[in-house]
Each structure stands twice: as C-alpha cells, then as structure tokens.
C-alpha positions in Angstrom: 11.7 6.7 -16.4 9.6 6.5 -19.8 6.2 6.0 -19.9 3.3 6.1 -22.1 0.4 8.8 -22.3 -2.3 9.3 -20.1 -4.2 8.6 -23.3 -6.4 11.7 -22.8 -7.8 10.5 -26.5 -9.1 7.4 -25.4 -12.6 6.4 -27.1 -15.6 6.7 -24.2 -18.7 5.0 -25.1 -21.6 6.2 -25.0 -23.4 6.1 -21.4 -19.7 5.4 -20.9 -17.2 7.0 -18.9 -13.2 7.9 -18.0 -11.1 9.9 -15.4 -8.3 10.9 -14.4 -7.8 11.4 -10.7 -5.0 12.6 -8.4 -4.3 13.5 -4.8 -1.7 14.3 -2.5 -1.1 15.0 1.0 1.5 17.7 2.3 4.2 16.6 4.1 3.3 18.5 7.4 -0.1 16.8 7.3 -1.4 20.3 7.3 -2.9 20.5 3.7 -4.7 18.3 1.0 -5.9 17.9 -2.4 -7.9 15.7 -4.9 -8.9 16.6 -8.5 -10.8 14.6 -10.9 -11.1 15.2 -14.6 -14.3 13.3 -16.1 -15.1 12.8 -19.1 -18.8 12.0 -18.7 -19.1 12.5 -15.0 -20.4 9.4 -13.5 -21.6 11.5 -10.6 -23.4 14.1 -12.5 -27.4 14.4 -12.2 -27.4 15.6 -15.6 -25.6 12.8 -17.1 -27.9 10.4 -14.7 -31.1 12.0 -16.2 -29.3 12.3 -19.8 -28.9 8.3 -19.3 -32.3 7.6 -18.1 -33.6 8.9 -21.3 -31.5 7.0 -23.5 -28.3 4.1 -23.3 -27.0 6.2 -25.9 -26.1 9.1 -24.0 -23.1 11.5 -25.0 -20.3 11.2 -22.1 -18.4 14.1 -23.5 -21.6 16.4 -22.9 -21.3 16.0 -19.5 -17.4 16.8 -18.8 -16.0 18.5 -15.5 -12.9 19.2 -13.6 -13.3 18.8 -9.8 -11.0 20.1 -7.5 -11.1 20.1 -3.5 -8.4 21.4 -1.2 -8.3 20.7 2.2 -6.7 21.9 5.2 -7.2 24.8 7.8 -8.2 28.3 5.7 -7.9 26.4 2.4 -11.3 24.4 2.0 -12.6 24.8 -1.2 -14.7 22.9 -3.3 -15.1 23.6 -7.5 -17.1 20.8 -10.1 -18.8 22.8 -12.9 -20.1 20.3 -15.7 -19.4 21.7 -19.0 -20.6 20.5 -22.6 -18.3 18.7 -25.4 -17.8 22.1 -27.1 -15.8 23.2 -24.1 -13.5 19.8 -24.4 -10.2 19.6 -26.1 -7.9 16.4 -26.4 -5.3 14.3 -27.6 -2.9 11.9 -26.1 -1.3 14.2 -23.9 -4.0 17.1 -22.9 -7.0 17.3 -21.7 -8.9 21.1 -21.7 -12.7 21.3 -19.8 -13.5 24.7 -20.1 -10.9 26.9 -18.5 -8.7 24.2 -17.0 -6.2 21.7 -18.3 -3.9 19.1 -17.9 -0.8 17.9 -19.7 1.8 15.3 -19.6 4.9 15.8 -20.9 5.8 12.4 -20.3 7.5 12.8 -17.3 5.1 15.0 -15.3 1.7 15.7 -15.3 0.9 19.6 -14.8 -2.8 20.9 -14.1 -3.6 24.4 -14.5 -6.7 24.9 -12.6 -9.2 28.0 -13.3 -12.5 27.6 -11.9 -15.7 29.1 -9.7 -16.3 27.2 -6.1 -19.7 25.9 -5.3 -22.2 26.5 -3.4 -20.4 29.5 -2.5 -18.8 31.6 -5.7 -15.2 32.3 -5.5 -12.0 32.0 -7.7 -10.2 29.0 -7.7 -6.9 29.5 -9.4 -3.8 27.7 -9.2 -1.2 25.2 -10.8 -0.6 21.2 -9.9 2.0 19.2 -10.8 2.5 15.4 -9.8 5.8 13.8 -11.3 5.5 10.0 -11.2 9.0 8.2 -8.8 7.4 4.8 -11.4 5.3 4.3 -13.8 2.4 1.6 -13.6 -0.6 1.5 -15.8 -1.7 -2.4 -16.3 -5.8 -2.0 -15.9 -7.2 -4.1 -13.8 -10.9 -5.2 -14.1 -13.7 -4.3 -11.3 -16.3 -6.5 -12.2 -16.7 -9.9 -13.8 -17.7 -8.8 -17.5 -14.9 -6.7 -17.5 -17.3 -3.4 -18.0 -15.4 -1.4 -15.8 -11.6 -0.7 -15.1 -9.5 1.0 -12.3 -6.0 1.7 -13.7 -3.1 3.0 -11.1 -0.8 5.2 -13.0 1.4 6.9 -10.6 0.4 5.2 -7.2 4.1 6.8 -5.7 4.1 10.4 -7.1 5.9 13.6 -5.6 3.3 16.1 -5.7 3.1 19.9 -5.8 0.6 22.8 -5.2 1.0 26.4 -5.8 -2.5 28.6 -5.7 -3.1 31.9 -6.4 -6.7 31.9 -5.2 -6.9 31.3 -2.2 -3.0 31.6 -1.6 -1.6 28.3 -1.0 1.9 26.5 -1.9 3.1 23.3 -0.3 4.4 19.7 -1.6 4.3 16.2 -0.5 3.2 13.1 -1.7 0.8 13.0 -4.1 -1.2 9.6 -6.5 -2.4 9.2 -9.5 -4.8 6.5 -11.5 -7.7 6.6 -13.8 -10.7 4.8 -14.3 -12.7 4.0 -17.2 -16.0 2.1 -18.0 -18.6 1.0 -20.8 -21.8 2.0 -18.6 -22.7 3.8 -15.7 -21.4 2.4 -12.0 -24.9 1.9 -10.5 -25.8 0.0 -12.7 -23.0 -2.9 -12.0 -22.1 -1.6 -8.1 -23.7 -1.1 -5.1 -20.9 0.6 -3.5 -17.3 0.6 -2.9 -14.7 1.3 -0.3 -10.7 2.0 -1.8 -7.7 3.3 -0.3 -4.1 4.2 -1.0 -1.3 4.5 1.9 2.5 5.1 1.8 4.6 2.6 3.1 8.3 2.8 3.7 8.4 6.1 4.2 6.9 6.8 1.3 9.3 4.4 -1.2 5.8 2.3 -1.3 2.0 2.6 -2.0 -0.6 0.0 -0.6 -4.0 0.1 -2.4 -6.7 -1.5 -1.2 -9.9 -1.8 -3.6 -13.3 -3.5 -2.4 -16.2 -3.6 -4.8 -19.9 -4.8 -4.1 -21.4 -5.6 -7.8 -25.1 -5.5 -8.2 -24.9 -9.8 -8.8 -22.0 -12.4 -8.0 -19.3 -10.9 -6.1 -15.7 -9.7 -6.3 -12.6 -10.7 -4.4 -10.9 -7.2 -3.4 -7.9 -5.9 -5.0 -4.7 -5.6 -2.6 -1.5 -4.7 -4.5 1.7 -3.0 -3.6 3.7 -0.4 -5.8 6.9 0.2 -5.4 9.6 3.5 -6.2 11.7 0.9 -8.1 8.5 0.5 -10.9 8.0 -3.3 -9.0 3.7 -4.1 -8.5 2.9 -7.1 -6.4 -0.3 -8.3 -4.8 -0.4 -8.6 -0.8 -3.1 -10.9 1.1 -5.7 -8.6 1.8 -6.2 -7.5 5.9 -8.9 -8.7 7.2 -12.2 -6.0 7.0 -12.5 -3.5 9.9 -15.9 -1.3 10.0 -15.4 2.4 10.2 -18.0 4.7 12.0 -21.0 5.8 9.2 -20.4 9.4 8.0 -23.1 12.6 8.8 -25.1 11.3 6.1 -24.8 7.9 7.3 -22.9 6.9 4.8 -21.4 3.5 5.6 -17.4 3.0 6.0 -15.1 0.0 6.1 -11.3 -0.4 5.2 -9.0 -3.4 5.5 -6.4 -3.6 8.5 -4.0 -5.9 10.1 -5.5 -8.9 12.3 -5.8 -7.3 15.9 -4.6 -3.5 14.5 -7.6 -1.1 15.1 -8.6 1.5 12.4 -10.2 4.9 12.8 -11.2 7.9 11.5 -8.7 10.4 11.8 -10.5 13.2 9.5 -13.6 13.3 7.0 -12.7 15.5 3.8 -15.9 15.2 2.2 -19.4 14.1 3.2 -21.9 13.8 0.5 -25.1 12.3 0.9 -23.5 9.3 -0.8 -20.1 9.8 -0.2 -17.2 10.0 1.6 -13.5 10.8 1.6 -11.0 10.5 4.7 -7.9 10.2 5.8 -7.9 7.0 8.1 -5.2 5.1 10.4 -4.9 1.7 10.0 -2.2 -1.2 10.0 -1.2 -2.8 6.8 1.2 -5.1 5.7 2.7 -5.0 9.6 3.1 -1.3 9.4 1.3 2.0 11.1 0.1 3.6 8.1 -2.4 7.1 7.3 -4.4 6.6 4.2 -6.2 8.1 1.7 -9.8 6.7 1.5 -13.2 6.9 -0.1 -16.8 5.2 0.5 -19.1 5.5 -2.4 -23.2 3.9 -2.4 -24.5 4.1 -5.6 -28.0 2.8 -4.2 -27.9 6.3 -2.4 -26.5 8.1 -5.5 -29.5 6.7 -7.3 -31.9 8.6 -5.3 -34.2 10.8 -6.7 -33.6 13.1 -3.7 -30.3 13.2 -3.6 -30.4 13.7 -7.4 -32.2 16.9 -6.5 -29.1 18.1 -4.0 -26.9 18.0 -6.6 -27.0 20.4 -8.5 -26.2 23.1 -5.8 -22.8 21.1 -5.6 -22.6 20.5 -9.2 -23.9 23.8 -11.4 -23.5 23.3 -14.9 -22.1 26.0 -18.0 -23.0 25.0 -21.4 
C-alpha cells in the first residue's frame, strides 16, 4: 500500500488549527487508547485567551500531545501545552516537546514521553498504528469550507507497548486528522462523531454530526473498507444517549428500531465526552468509538478556569 505523508508541515493559520488523532481498542476489550497531537490546541484556555486578544494568534505557540489510556489499572491522562520553540516538523515528523511521531510511509510510530495531570507521573511508552488502506480525501464540516475532518487510516492494526505504567497489548486501532482556518466555537455549537468496525473488523463506519453556529449541515455517514474502497451509507436515524456527569448532552445514529446505550464513559469533561457505545449500523451489532463535544460549554469562562488543572502548560 503507498500513501502520501501525514503532511506534518502543513501551513496552520493563524487562530488556525491541525491534529492528528488516533485510537484503538484491544482486542479483549480490556484496554484503550487515544492520542491527539495539536498544533494549536483548539481546546486549550491559553490559546482561547491568546485568541480573544487578537485573530492573529500564533497556533504553533500553543502545541500539545494528549495521550489517555484506558482500561482497569491503566487510566492515565497526559496534555501539557508547549510553545513553538519546543515543535519540530516536516512531512513526516512531528516533535512537541519530548514526544514524537513519524511515518515512514507505511506506519505511523509515536514515542510518547510525558507527565500525567492532575496527578504527576511518567508516562512513557511507544505506539504504532499501521494503516490495512489508505484514505485521506478531506471532507468539509461547514458550509464555507473553514474547517475539515480528514480520515486517514479509518481500518488500522494498532499497537501499544508502555513502559510507565507497564502495559502491552494490540487491536484495532484509527486514524484521521482535522484541520481548520479559525477556532471551532466560533462556527459549531457542538458535535457528536463515531467510528465502529464492521465485518469483523475488514470495515469502519463513521458517523459525523455537526451543529454550526448558522444554517445547518447534513451529517456525514461513510464506509471504509480493508480493500482502500470509501462509500457513503444513508445515515441511521438519531438515537439520544443519556447526558454525561457534567451533563453533557449525547446522541449517536442507530438502525430504525435497534436501541443504543452507553456501554462505558472514557472521559467526562465539563464539555466533553468520550465512550464506547453499542449501537446497530448498517444491519449489524456494532461497539463504537464515540465523542460529544459543546463548544457553547467550552466557551465558558468557568470552565475556562478548570482547565488548566487538566491542561498545565511548559514554555
């Protein structure tokens, strides 16, 4: 399989933003991952307060890697924001502070080195996610075309080995990026996405709704195949999701008359949340991957003010 660069070089504007995010899921179901590399971190209150000031805000001054494993004995949570002298680049590596990734073009390796928050530990340990097909066409998320979500990898083979804490296992794993001209809250009011194996695993459903600030947006519902082949599915008719602990609100798409659920919340954030919910798509059974975000809540001066206990920051 070729395939191009993650284009780690890429031009971000300023107030703009990019990442790079991945995930997996062991195959016993005991373990989990995401990480996120940002290049301005859209969900950073220093890069919310460095906006406020000025449009012209420097993305690459507010950088991070965030990591989060999940699973029992291995829940661990790392997003320190670093400045642009800590960044390195080109087309195929991307360095924030002690971490890195790199794509040799036919997998992506991550070597992780970072401090947990609120509670300081080491978090040390190596990714890598090697692609079964390679997708990449970027698809827009609103109607001026300000802001893009591009699947990458959506069927991946992932695997974890960590040092700190001590943690190997492999599975499935995902991989897209996104990338925009301005800041999210100022085009969304939230979102709801999702990505499930189908097949056994030889196919990856993603289901992507966005609420923009004005107009709206018909959702995005495509299917990737092993064999590199992307086609769009009707989306499943909504199905509303019980509110997180911070009453964050949750939907997802499922089959007509198939019930979703909950089956675990991975993260709860004052305004968002990740899970890993059953529903029924495309006339299958399926466990997905899936994140609510409210940028109205985001927004908030007091939950700008939580932050940065989450979120520390290293020049």
């Amino acid at each position: 399989m070729s395939a191009p660069s993650l284009d780690f070089d890429r031009p971000v504007p300023a107030g703009g933003y990019a990442w790079w995010y991945l995930d997996g899921l062991s195959d016993d179901g005991r373990h989990g991952i995401t990480l996120i590399a940002f290049l301005g971190s859209v969900f950073s209150p220093y890069y919310a307060s460095a906006r406020r000031q000025s449009a012209l805000a420097d993305p690459l001054a507010h950088c991070a890697v965030n990591v989060a494993l999940y699973g029992a004995g291995a829940g661990c949570w790392a997003m320190t924001e670093r400045s642009a002298r800590t960044v390195q680049r080109d087309a195929t590596r991307l360095a924030i502070g002690p971490s890195h990734l790199a794509w040799d073009g036919q997998a992506l390796t991550v070597v992780v080195d970072e401090v947990t928050a609120p509670w300081p530990s080491r978090l040390r340990g190596t990714v890598k996610l090697t692609p079964h097909a390679w997708a990449g066409q970027r698809h827009p998320l609103d109607d001026a075309a300000r802001h893009h979500w591009q699947p990458l990898a959506p069927c991946a083979h992932i695997e974890v080995n960590f040092q700190q804490p001590g943690l190997r296992w492999s599975g499935e794993g995902y991989l897209d990026s996104n990338q925009g001209d301005r800041a999210l809250e100022n085009d969304f009011q939230r979102w709801h996405w999702s990505r499930a194996s189908l097949a056994a695993g030889r196919e990856t459903a993603v289901l992507y709704d966005v609420t923009p600030r004005h107009g709206s947006r018909a959702p995005l519902a495509l299917r990737f195949g092993r064999d590199g082949q992307v086609s769009p599915f009707a989306p499943p008719p909504l199905a509303t999701l019980p509110d997180s602990r911070w009453r964050v609100q949750r939907q997802t798409r499922s089959d007509a008359q198939a019930a979703a659920q909950v089956l675990q919340t991975l993260e709860d954030g004052p305004f968002y949340a990740r899970s890993v919910v059953a529903s029924h798509v495309l006339g299958q059974p399926v466990q997905a991957v899936h994140e609510s975000l409210c940028l109205d809540r985001f927004s908030a001066r007091w939950v700008q003010a939580l932050l940065p206990f989450r979120m520390p920051r290293r020049a």
